[in-house]
Every structure is written in C-alpha cells, then in structure tokens.
GUMAR-648038 format. One line per 10 residues: number of its first residue (from 0); their letters; for each residue x, y, z of C-alpha. Coordinates in steps of 0.001 Angstrom, whole numbers, plus 524288, in hexadecimal, padded with zeros to 5 digits. Layout:
N
NUM> a> X,Y,Z; ...
//
This chain:
569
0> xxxxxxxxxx> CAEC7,882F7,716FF; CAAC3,87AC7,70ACF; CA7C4,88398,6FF2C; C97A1,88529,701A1; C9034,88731,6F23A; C8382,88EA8,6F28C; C7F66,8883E,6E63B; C7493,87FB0,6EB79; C715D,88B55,6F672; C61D8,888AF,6F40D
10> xxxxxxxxxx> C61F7,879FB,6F6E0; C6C97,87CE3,70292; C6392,885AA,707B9; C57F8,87C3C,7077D; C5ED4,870C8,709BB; C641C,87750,7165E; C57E8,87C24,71A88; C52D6,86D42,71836; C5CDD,8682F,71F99; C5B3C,8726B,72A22
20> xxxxxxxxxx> C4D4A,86DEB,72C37; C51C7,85FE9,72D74; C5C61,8631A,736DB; C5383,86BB1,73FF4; C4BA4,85F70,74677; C572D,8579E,74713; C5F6B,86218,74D73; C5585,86453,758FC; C55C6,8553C,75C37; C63C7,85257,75941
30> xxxxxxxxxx> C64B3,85D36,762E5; C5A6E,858CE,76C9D; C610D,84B5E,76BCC; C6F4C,85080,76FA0; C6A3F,8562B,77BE5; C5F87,84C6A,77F97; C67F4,847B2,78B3A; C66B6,853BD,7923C; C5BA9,8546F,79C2E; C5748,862AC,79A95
40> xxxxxxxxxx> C4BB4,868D3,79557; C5452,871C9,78D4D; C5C67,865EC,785C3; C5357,862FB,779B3; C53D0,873D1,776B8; C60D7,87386,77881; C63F3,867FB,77207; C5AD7,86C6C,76632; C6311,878A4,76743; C6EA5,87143,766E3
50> xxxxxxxxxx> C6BA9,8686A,75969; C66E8,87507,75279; C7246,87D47,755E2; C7C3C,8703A,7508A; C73C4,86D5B,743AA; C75C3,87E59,7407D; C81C4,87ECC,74531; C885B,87193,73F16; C7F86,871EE,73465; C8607,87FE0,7316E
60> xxxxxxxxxx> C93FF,87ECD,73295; C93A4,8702E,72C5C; C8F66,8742F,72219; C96F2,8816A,72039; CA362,87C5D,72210; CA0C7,86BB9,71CF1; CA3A0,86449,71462; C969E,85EAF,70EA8; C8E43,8637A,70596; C8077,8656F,70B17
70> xxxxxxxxxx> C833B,85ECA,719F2; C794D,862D7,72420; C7FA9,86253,730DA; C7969,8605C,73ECA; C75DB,8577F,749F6; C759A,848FD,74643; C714B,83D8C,74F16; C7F06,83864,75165; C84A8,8444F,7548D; C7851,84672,75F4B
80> xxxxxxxxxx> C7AA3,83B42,76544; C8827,83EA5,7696B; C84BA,84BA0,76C2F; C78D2,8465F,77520; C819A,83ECB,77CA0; C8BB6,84A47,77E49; C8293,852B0,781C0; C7C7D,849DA,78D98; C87C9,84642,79216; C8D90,85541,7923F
90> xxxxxxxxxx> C7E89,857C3,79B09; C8146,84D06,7A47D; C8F63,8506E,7A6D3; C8CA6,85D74,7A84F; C80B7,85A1B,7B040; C769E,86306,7A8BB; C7F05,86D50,7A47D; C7B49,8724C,79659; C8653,87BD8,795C3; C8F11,86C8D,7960F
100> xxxxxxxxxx> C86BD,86727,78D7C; C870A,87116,78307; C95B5,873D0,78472; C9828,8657C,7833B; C9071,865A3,774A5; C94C4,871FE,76FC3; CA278,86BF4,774DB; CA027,85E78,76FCB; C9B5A,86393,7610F; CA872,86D23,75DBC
110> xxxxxxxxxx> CAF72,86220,762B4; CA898,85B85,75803; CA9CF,8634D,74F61; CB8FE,867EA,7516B; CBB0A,8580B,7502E; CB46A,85724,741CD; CBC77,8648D,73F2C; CC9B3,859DB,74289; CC261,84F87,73AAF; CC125,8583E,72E1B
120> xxxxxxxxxx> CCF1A,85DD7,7306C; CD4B4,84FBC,73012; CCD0C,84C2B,72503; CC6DF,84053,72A8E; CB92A,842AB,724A1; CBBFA,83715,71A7E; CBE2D,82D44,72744; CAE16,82CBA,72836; CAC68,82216,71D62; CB5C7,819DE,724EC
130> xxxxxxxxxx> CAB30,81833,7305A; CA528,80A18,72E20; C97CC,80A21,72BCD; C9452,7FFA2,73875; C98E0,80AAC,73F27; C91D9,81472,73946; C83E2,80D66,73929; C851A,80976,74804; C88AB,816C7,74CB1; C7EE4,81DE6,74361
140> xxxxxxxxxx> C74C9,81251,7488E; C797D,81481,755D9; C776B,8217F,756BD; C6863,82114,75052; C657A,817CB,75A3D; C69AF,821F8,764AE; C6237,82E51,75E68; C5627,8249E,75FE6; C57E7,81EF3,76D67; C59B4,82DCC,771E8
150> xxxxxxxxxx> C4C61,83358,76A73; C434C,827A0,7700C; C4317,82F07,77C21; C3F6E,83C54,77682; C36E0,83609,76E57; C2EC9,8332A,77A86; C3016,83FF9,77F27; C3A25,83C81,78AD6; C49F3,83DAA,78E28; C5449,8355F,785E5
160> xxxxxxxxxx> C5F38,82EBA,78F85; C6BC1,83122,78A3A; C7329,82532,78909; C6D6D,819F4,78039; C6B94,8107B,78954; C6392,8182E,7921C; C5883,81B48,78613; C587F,80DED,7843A; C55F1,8077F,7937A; C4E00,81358,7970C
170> xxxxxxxxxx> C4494,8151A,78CAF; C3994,80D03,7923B; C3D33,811FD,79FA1; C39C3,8216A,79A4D; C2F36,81C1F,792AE; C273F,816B3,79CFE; C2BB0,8244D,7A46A; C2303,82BF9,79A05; C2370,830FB,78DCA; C1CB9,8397D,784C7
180> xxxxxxxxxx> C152C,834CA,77B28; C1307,8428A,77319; C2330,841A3,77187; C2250,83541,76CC0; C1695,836AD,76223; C1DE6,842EB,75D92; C2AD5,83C02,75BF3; C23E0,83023,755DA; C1DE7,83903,74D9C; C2AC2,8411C,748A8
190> xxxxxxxxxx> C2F14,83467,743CE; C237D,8301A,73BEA; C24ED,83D8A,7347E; C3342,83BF5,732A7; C31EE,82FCB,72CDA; C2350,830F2,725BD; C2598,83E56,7208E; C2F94,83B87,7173D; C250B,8329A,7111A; C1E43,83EC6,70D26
200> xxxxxxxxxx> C2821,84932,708FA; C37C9,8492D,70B71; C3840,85855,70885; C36A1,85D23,7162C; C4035,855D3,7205F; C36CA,84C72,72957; C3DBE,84F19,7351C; C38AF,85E36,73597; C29EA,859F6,7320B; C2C2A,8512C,73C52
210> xxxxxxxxxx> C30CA,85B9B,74612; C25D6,8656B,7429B; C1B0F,85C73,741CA; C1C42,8561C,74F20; C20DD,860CB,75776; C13D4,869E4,75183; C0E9F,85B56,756A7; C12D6,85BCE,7625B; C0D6E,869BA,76677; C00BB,86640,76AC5
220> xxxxxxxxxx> C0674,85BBA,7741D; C0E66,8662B,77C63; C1BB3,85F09,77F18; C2179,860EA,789D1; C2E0E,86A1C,7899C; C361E,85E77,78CBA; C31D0,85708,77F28; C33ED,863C4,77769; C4077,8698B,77353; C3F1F,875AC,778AB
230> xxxxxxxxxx> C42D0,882A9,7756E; C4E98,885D2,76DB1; C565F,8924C,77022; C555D,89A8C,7652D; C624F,8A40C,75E7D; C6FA1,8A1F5,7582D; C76FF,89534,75F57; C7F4D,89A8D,769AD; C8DDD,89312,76D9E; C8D88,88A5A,777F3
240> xxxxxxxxxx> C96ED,891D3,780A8; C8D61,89E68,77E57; C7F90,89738,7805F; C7863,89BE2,78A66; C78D7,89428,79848; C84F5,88C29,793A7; C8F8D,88EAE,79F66; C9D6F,88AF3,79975; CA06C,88E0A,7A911; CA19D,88280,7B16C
250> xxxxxxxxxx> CA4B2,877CB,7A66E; CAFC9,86D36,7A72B; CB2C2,87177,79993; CBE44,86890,79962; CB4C6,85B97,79C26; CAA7F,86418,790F5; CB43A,86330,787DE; CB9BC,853BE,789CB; CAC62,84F77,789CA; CA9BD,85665,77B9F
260> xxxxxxxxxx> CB5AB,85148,7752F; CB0E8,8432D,77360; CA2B4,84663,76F44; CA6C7,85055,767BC; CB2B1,846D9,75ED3; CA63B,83CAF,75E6E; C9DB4,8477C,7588F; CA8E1,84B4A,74FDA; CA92E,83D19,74B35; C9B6D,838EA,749A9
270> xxxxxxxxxx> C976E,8468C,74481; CA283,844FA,73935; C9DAD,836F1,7367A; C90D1,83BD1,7341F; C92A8,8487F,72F50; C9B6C,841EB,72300; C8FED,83772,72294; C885E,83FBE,71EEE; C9274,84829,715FF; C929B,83ABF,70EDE
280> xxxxxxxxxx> C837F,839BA,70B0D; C8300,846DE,706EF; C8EEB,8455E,6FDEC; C85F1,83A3A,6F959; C7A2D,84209,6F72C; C7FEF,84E73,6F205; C8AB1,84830,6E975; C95BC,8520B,6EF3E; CA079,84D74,6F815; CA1B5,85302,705C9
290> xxxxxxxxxx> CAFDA,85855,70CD4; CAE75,84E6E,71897; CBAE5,85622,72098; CB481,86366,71CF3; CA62F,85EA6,72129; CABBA,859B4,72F0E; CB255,86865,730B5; CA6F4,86CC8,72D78; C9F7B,863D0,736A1; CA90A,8670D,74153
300> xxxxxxxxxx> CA98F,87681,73FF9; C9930,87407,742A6; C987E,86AE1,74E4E; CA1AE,8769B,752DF; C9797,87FD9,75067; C8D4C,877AA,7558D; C93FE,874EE,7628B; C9709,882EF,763C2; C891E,88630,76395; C85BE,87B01,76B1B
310> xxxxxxxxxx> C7F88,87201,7606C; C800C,864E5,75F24; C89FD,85F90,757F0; C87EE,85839,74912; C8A52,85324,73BC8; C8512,851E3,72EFF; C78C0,84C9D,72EAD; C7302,843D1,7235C; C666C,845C6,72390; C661F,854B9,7247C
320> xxxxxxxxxx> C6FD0,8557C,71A24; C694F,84C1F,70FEB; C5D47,85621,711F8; C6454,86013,70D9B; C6AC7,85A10,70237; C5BE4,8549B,6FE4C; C57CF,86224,7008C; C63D9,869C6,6F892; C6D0D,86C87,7017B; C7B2D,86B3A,6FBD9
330> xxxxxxxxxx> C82E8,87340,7015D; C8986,876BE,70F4F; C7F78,881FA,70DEA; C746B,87976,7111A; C7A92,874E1,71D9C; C7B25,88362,721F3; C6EAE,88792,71D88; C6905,879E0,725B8; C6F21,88080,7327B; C6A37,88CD4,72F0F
340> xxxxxxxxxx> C5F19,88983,72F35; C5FFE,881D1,73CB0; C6686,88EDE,74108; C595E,89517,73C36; C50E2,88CF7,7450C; C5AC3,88E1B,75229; C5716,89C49,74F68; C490F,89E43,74F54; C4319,891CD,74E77; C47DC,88ABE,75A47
350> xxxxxxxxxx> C3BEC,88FF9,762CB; C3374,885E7,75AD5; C3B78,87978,75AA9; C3781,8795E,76AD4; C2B7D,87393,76809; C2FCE,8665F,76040; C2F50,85AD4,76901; C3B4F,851BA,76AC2; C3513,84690,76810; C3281,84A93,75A4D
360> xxxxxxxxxx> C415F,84E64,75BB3; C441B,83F90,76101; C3B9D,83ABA,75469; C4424,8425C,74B52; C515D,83DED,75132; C4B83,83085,75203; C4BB0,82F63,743DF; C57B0,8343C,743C4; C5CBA,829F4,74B41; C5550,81F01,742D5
370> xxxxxxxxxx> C5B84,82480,73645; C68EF,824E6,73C7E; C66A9,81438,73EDC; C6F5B,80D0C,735E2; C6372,802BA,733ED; C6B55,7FBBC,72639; C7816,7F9D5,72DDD; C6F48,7F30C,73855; C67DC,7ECBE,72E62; C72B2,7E5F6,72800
380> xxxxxxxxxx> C7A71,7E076,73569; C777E,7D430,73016; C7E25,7D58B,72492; C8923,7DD37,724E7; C95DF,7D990,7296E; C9697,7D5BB,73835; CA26D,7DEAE,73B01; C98EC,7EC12,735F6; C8DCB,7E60F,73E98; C9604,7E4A3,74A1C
390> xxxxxxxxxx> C9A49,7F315,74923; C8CFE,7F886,745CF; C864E,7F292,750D3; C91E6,7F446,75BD7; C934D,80506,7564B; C8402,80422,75666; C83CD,7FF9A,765ED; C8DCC,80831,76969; C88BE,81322,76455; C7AA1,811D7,76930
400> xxxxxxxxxx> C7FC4,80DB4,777C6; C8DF7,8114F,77A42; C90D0,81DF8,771E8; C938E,822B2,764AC; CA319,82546,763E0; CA534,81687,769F9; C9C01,81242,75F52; CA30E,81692,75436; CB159,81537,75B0B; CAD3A,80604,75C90
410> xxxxxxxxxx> CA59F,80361,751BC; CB16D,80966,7499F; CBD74,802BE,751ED; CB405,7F665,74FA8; CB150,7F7C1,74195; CC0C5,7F9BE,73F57; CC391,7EFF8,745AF; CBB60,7E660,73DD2; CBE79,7ECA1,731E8; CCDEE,7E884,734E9
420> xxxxxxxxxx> CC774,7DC82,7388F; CC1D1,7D959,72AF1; CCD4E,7DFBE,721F8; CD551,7D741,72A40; CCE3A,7CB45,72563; CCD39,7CEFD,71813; CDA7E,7D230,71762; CDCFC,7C4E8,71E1C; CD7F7,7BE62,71429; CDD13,7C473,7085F
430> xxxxxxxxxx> CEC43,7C1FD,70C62; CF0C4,7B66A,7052D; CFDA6,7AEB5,70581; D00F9,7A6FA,6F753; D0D04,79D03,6F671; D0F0A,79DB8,6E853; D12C9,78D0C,6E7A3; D05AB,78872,6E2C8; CFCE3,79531,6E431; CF4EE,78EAC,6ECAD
440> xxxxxxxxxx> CF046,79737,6F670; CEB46,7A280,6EE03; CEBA7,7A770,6DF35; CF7CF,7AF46,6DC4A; CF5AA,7BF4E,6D813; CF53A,7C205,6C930; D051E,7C6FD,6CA24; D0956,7BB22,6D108; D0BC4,7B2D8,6C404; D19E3,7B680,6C22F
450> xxxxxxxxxx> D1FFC,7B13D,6CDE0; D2C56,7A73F,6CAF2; D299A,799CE,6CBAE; D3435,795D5,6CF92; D3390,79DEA,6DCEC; D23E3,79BD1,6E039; D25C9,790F0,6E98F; D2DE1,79AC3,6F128; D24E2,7A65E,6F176; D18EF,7AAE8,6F98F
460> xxxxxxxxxx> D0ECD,7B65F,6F6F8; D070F,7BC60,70194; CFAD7,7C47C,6FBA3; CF6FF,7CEF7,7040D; CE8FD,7D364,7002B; CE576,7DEAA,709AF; CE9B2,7E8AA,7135F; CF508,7E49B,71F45; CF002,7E95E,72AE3; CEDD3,7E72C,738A3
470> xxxxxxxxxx> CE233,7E07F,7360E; CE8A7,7D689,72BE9; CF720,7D36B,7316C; CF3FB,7C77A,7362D; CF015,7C04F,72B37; CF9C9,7C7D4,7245F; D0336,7C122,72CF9; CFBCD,7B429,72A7A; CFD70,7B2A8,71CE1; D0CC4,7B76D,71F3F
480> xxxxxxxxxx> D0EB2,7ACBD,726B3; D0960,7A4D8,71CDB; D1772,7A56D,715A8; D1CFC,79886,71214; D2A58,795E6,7175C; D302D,790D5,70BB0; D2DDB,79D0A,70369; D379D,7A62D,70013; D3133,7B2CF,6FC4E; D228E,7B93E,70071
490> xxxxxxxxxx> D1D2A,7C2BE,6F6BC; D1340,7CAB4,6FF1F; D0A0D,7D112,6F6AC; D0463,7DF77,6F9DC; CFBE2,7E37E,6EDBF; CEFF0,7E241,6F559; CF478,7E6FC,70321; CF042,7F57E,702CA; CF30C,7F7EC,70FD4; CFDAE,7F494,71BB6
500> xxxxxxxxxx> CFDB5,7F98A,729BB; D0650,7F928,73314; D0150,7EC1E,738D9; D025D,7E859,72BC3; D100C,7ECD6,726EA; D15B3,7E7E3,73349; D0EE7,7DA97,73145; D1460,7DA94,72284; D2285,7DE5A,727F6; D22E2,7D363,731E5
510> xxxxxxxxxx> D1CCD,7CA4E,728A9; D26C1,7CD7D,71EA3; D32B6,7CBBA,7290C; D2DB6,7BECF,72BFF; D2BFC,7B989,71DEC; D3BE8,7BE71,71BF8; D3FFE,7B9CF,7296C; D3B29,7AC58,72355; D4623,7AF67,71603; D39C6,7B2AE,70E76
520> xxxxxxxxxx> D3CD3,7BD76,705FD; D302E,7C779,70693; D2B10,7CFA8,6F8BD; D2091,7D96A,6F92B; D17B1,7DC66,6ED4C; D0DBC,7E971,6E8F4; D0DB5,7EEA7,6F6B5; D030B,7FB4E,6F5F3; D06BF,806CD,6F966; CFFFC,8079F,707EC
530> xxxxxxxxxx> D08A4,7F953,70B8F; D1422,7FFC0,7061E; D15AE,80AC5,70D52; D13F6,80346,718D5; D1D9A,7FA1E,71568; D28B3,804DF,710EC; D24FF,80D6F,71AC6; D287A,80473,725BD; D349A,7FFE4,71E46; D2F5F,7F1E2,71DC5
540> xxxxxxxxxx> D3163,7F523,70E7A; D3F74,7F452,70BF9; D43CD,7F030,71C53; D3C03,7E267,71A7B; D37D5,7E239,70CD2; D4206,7E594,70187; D3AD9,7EFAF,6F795; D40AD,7E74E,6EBE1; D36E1,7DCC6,6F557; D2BEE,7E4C4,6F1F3
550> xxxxxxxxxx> D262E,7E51A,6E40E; D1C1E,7EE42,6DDC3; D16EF,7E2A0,6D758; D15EF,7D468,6D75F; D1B0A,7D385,6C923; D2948,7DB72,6CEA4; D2790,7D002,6DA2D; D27D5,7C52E,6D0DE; D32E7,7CBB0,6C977; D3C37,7CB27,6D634
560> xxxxxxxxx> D37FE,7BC85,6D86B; D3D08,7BAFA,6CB66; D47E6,7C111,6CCCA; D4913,7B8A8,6DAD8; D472E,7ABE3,6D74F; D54DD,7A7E9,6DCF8; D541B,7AD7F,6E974; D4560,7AABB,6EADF; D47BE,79A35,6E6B7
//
C-alpha cells in the first residue's frame, strides 16, 4: 500500500466529496448502459446497482492500495462498452438467466483485475507510451461513437439493439414504431445544461444540476416505469455467490469461466491503458510522479472487489479525477472518501434515484461519448502522414463495427508494420558505399584524412548510418554488393549502427564471407556496444572476423593500413 499523508486531509475530503458527486450520475448510466441489452424490467435498477457498487468499490481499493496521487477510480465509457457486450451476450446464452449474467461479470471483472495484478508484477506499466497515437484516437473515437449510437434510443424513450449495426438500420424502423417525446425533451434538455451551465459557474459539476433539474422536470409528466430507472435495493453490497435469487446450481461453470477469460484479459488491457492515461495528466496537473506497476495492482486488487460484489468493472477516469484535483484532492484519501460517499448513497439514498428518467441518463452519457471523439486527429487526416491516417481510420471502423480487442490487435500489428516499413526506408537511404579513388560518390568522415596514398585505389568504405534489422537487410545487402572486384580490402564502418538483430548479424556474417570468398580482406571499425555483442556472442567476432580486424577507432584503422601497405598494394 503506498504510504497515504493526511497533510492535505481538508481538501481530500472535499475534493472527494466533489468527485463523489460527479461520479454518482455517471455511475447510474455507465451502469444502465452495461445492462441495456437485457430485456427485463428489472435491468436499468440492476444495472444502476451494478455501476454504483464498481465506482465504491474500485474507487476504494484503487485508491488504497495505487499508485497515483489523487486518482478517482470507476466506470468509464470504454470499459462499459465491453462490459455491455459481455453482459448481453452472457443473457442470450444463458437465455434470460440473471444468476449467468451476473456470474459472468463478477467472473469477467477479477479476471480483470487478477490480469492487471500480472501486469504490475511484470512491471509492464511503462509499455503504455509505446501505444501509437492512430491507435489510440481511433479506438478512443470508436468507442464515443458507440456510447452515442447506444443512448439515441433511450434518448427517445425506447430499447437499444445490441450490436452496432442493428442501431444504425433500425432506427427509423423504431422511430416510426413510436416514441416518446417527454424522453426526448428531457434528454435534449440534460444536454443544454451540461453544456450552458458551465457558462455561468464551474463550481458545482453540470452533470448533477443536470440530473436534478430534469428528473424534478420530469415529475409532472408521469413516466412510465419502463423510462425510469427504477428502484434500487438499498444495504451493504452483498457477493455475487450470496445475492439473493442467484442459483450457482445448474451452471456449466466450466463454459462460465472460458467465456470470462477473454473479456476479462481485454478489460485488463484497455482498463490499464486508460487507467495510466489518466495517471499521466494528473502527474501533469499535480507535478508528482505516479508508480504505474503499483497503480495497476492497485487497479487490479479493485476490479476484484468490484466483481466480487457484482460491479461493473473500471479504470481511472479523467474527468472525475481532474475535479478532484481542481477541487483539492491530492491524495489516495480523496479517492476513498469519493467511494464513501457513493457507499453513502447505496445506503439510504438509493430509494430516490428511482425517479430520474433514462433519457436524461442517455443525455449525460451522450456527452460522454462526444468528449471521448478524437475530433483533432480527424481534423488533421489531411495532413498528417498517410501511414497514421490509414491506422486511425481502419482501428476507428473496427472498433465501431467489428469489436474492440481486433481493433487495437490490428491497428497495432498494422501500425508496426508500417513503422518497420518507414525505418526500413530511412535506413535505406542512409547506407552509403565510398570508393576512396576520386571521392566521388560521397564526402569522406572527418577521420578519414590519414589513409595511405599509396593504397587508396585499393580500398573501399561502406558507411552504415542506422540500425541492421529485418526491415533493412536488403539494402544492406545492396550496397554490399556494390563492392568493386578489383579492391583488396572493405573497411565497414559501425559508429552509427546502434543496433543488429539476428536478421541483421546473419546478413553481416554472410556478407562478410562473401567479400573474403572474393580474397578481399574485411576490417571492422567503432562497432557500439549493442552490434558487438551480437557479433562476439555468435562467434562471428574472432570465427569470421580477426579481433586485431576490428578497431576501436578509425585513427588505430589507418595505423594498420600503414603498417599494411605491402600486403594491401
């Protein structure tokens, strides 16, 4: 557990209680959203249930046992999404069982969470920042544009379809079936006020004006049950296995289990990319410097909790956690006294939160969604690099219509790929070859002056400028090939190759047998330390290559050609 100071216990304790406020709207509808493809009139109080009983319970243990100052943990948008489609598919396997469905989340988060325990026990917290940022702005894009497409229908006070496609085709089709104009001014309105109120004070959060003002709204219009979230069962979360009229009787646990494992590594994943994110702009903000390997423990040891208890999974969320940090919060303390106060309202206060409409839940996640858009990386297709346009748009697609592990498995396999592609052509160009008769191919290096006259016409530098890798060995072996045949000795420089792999080093060894099957004596100059080790390791350095071949610098190199002249003539 990171060392927790109660010097700054008065803004913690305001700043959580801030942040806690925040959180509580956006808990109910991340909730509401994860179970909105069940067809029951219990799913949007359960599913409320569900998102409060994650934001207290992840919000807690983050935070207690994290790494990051002043991180508020809880539902986010990507994480809902997967947990939406988890959740639908665990009701339609099961064919309407909710004792499947809520041993498939509770399953799916502490296999989350035991996967960012492995994550922070390998130390691989510091991998995030190698995630290209195509990648990043389609799936975050992607995944706004999903929260959206699933609200519309909510916001018109009907049933969301549960694969993309579907909202898209049948949206006039439900449309022209009816729908309720009340849901839809309500929702309309929630996002005026989130947007307008701002304008006229940023001290209290916009989203909870916006949930009090239109559900007292909404009263006189009597909503049906159906566009109301309904009650919420008040008390202490129970565990899943102890909730009453779950049955763990009767279950294929063994398919229960396979069909958690994958959802629950892609939760792992996407909730660690985010989570650190978000570590990230609070480092920024707060001028400290989070433990990324002890925040995704922490993460992990409360998607645990929150499964056990049968919340929805999370991560660290921006937005709530800038709050706090605007409101004082700097310290882990804030993040438990946020989920203490969630913990507050699942005790007493959950008898009142039946009354708020989902449509002014579908207007909240709504903007949500729109703020999760990456609208500069789509902005600036135009003008950046092909290659990073390709990738955004192709993650962007997949994530919207295929799903979101293929997304980023693609988009990253892709962006490799053309990564290789381009260090491959840089390093292409950067390799020369230089006869030293008549220096007329390129301009010899600063140490190159000393060489013997009198054995010039008989030597040939290669400069290699850049890494030999897969990606490069076949220029490499162009410009080796480019050897003269009337040249008796190749000085292959290294200063400037800082890296060899194995394509590489066996691309230098055959290169190297070639040149001496020719009589072509072969000397090797400031080879770094990476190329070396390589090159000794696999005995290629002494077996093909003499050591007293090799030279530390070019000035010893030039000393042996004088000492050579003879032999070299």
């Amino acid at each position: 557990m990171a060392f927790i100071s109660t010097k700054n216990i008065k803004g913690d304790i305001f700043g959580g209680i801030t942040a806690g406020i925040v959180a509580l709207p956006l808990a109910l509808a991340f909730g509401i959203q994860a179970f909105g493809g069940i067809d029951h009139p219990a799913a949007s109080s359960m599913g409320a249930l569900a998102g409060l009983v994650g934001a207290t319970m992840l919000g807690f243990f983050a935070s207690l046992f994290g790494g990051t100052h002043s991180q508020i943990s809880g539902p986010t948008g990507p994480m809902t999404v997967i947990t939406a489609s988890l959740i639908s598919g665990a009701w339609t396997a099961s064919s309407g069982s909710f004792s499947a469905v809520l041993i498939s989340m509770s399953l799916a988060g502490a296999v989350c969470g035991i996967f960012q325990i492995v994550f922070g026990l390998l130390k691989i917290g510091k991998y995030v920042r190698y995630i290209p940022y195509p990648v990043l702005s389609g799936f975050m894009s992607g995944i706004g544009v999903i929260i959206i497409l699933q609200q519309i229908y909510p916001l018109l006070g009907m049933k969301s379809p549960v694969l993309v496609v579907d909202m898209i085709t049948q949206l006039p089709e439900h449309v022209a079936g009816g729908m309720s104009w009340h849901a839809l001014l309500m929702g309309l309105g929630t996002i005026l006020i989130i947007y307008l109120f701002p304008l006229v004070t940023k001290k209290i959060p916009a989203t909870l004006v916006a949930l009090m003002v239109m559900t007292l709204a909404s009263l006189p219009l009597h909503f049906e049950d159906k566009l109301l979230i309904g009650s919420i069962p008040a008390g202490f979360p129970l565990p899943f296995f102890a909730k009453e009229g779950v049955s763990l009787v009767g279950l294929d646990w063994g398919a229960i289990v396979k069909a958690a494992i994958i959802p629950g590594l892609t939760l792992a994943g996407l909730g660690s990319i985010d989570t650190l994110l978000t570590s990230v702009a609070a480092d920024n903000v707060t001028k400290t410097h989070h433990n990324s390997n002890r925040e995704l423990m922490g993460q992990g040891i409360g998607n645990i909790m929150s499964g056990l208890f049968c919340g929805i999974p999370g991560a660290g969320a921006t937005m709530r956690t800038m709050v706090n940090i605007k409101s004082g919060g700097r310290t882990q303390i804030s993040g438990m006294v946020h989920a203490v106060f969630l913990l507050a309202v699942l005790l007493g206060l959950g008898s009142l939160v039946k009354w708020v409409p989902l449509s002014v839940l579908a207007g909240i996640l709504i903007t949500v969604g729109w703020g999760i858009i990456d609208f500069k990386g789509f902005k600036d297709l135009l003008r950046i690099p092909k290659a990073d346009a390709f990738v955004l748009v192709v993650v962007f697609l997949l994530t919207v219509f295929v799903d979101l592990l293929t997304a980023v498995g693609i988009g990253m396999v892709i962006a490799c790929v053309l990564f290789m592609k381009r260090a491959s052509d840089l390093v292409e160009g950067s390799y020369s070859s230089q006869e030293l008769k008549g220096f007329d191919k390129e301009s010899p290096w600063n140490d190159e002056g000393g060489i013997p006259d009198e054995v010039r016409h008989k030597i040939y530098i290669q400069r290699l400028n850049g890494p030999i890798f897969f990606g490069s060995i076949t220029r490499f072996q162009e410009v080796m090939h480019d050897v003269p045949t009337d040249v008796k000795l190749v000085i292959i420089r290294m200063r400037l190759v800082s890296f060899m792999d194995q394509s590489g080093l066996y691309a230098m060894e055959t290169a190297i047998r070639d040149l001496q099957e020719q009589g072509i004596t072969v000397l090797m100059t400031i080879i770094q330390p990476q190329p070396l080790y390589m090159l000794t390791t696999m005995n290629v350095i002494p077996a093909v290559v003499p050591e007293d071949h090799t030279f530390k610098t070019f000035e010893d190199c030039t000393e042996y050609l004088r000492n050579h002249v003879n032999e070299i003539v």
